[in-house]
C-alpha positions as CSV (number, residue, x, y, z in Angstrom):
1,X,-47.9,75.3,48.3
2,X,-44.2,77.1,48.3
3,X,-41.9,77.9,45.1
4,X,-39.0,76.1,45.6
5,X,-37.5,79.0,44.4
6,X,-38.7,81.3,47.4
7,X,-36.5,78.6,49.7
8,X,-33.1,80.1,50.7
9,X,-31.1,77.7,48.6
10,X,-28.8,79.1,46.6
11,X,-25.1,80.7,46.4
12,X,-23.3,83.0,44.1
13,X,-19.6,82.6,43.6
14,X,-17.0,84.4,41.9
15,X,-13.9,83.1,40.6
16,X,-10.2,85.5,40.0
17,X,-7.5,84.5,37.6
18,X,-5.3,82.9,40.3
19,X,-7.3,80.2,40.3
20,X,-9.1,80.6,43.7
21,X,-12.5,81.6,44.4
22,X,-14.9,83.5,47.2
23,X,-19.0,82.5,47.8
24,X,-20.4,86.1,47.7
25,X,-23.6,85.0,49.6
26,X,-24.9,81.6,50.4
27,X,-28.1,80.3,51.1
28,X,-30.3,83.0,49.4
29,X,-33.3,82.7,47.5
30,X,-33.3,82.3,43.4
31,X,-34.2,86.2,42.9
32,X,-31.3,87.7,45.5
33,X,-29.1,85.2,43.6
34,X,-29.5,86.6,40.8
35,X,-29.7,90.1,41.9
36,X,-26.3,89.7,42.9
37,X,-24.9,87.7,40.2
38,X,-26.1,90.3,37.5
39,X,-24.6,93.0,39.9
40,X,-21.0,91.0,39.7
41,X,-21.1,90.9,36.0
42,X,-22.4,94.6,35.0
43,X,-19.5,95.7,32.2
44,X,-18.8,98.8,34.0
45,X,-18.0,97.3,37.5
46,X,-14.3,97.6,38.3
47,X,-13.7,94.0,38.8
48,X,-15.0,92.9,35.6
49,X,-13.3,96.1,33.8
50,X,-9.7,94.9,35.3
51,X,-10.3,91.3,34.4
52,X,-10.4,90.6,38.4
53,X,-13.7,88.6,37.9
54,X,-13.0,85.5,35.3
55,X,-16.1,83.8,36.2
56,X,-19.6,83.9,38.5
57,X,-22.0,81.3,38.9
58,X,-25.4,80.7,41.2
59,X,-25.5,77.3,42.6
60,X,-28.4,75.3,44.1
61,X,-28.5,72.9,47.4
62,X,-27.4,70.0,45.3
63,X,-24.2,72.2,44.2
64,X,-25.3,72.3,40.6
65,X,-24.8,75.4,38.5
66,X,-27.8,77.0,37.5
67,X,-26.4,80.0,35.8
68,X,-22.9,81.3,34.9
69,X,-21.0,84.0,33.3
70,X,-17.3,84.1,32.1
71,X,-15.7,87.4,31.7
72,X,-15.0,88.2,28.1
73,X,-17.9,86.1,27.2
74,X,-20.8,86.5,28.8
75,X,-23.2,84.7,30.5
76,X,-22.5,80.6,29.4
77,X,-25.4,78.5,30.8
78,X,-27.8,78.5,30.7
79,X,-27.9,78.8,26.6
80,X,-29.9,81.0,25.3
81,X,-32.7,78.8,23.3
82,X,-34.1,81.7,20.7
């Protein structure tokens, strides 16, 4: 049987302070999409240095958020449990 995770079925977005946002890359599987979001949010990235990136999130085929980061915070959901 497959992971559901192995199935092409995710995004990564970014969000700027204007408001407006930009899918990075759609329909990937869970561990590109999180490849790229951890790329997007690396402190030392310009974007994220200049306050260009307010916000990234991975979302599934259903459109829910499954992870996100906000700049000047961190990475918001999921919570960490320990």
């Amino acid at each position: 049987m497959n992971d559901p995770d192995d199935r092409p079925q995710y995004s990564v977005c970014q969000f700027f302070p204007d408001g407006t946002h930009e899918y990075i890359k759609r329909w990937i599987t869970a561990r590109e999409a999180v490849e790229i979001a951890q790329s997007y949010t690396m402190p030392n990235r310009p974007s994220v240095k200049l306050g260009i990136t307010k916000r990234v999130i991975i979302t599934d085929s259903g459109d829910c958020i499954n992870w996100e980061w906000q700049h000047g915070v961190g990475v918001t959901f999921p919570k960490d449990i320990n």
